[in-house]
C-alpha positions as CSV (number, residue, x, y, z in Angstrom):
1,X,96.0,165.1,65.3
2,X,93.5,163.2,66.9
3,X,90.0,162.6,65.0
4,X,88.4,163.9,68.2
5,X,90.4,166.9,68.4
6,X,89.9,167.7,64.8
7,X,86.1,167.8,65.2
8,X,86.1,170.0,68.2
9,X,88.9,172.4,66.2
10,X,86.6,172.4,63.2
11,X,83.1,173.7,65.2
12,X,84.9,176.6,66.8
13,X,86.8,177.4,63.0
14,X,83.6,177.0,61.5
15,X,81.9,180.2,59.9
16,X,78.2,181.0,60.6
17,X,76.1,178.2,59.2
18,X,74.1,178.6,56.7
19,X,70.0,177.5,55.8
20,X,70.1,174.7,53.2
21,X,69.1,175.7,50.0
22,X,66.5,173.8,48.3
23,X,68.2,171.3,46.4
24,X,70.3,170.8,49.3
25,X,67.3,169.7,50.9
26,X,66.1,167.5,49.0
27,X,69.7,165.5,49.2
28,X,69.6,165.9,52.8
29,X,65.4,164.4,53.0
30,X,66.3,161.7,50.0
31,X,69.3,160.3,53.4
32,X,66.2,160.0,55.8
33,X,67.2,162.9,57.6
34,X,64.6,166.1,58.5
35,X,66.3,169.0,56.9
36,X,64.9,171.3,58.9
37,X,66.9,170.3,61.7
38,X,70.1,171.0,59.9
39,X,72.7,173.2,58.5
40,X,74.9,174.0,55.5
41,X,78.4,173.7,57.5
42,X,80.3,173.8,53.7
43,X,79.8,172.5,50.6
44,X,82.5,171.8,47.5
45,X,82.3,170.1,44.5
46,X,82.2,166.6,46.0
47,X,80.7,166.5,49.8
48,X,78.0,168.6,51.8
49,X,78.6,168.9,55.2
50,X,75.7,169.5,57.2
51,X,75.5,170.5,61.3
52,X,72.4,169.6,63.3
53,X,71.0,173.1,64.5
54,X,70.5,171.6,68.2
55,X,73.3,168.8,69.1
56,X,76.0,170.4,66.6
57,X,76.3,166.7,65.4
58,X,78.0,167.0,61.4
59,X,77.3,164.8,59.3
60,X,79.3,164.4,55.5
61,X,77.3,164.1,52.6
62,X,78.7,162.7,49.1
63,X,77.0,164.6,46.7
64,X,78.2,162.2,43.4
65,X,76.9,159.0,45.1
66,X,74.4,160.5,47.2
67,X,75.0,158.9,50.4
68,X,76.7,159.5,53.8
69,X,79.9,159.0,54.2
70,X,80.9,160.0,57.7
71,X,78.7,160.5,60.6
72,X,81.4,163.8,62.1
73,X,81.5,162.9,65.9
């Protein structure tokens, strides 16, 4: 399956997003980012990924190292 594809298959599979919590804001600010302009798409163990509110632009977040590892489209 084609990255592309994938994306596009993932925003319509998606469930409702969610507000980030606090401490999820604070990971998302600490990336240069304005968290108030993004989601909660999921979260496990390892990653956060995180949906702009506006442009539906994810982003993946990993949440051992604390930096972004994919920038989703």
């Amino acid at each position: 399956m084609c990255l592309e594809n994938f994306w596009a298959w993932e925003i319509k599979a998606m469930k409702q997003p969610k507000k980030l919590s606090f401490v999820q804001k604070k990971i998302v600010q600490k990336l240069g980012l304005n968290p108030f302009e993004w989601m909660c798409h999921f979260e496990d163990e390892s990653y956060l990924h995180i949906i702009h509110k506006t442009s539906k632009e994810i982003k993946i977040i990993d949440l051992q190292k604390g930096e972004l590892v994919s920038n989703g489209n």
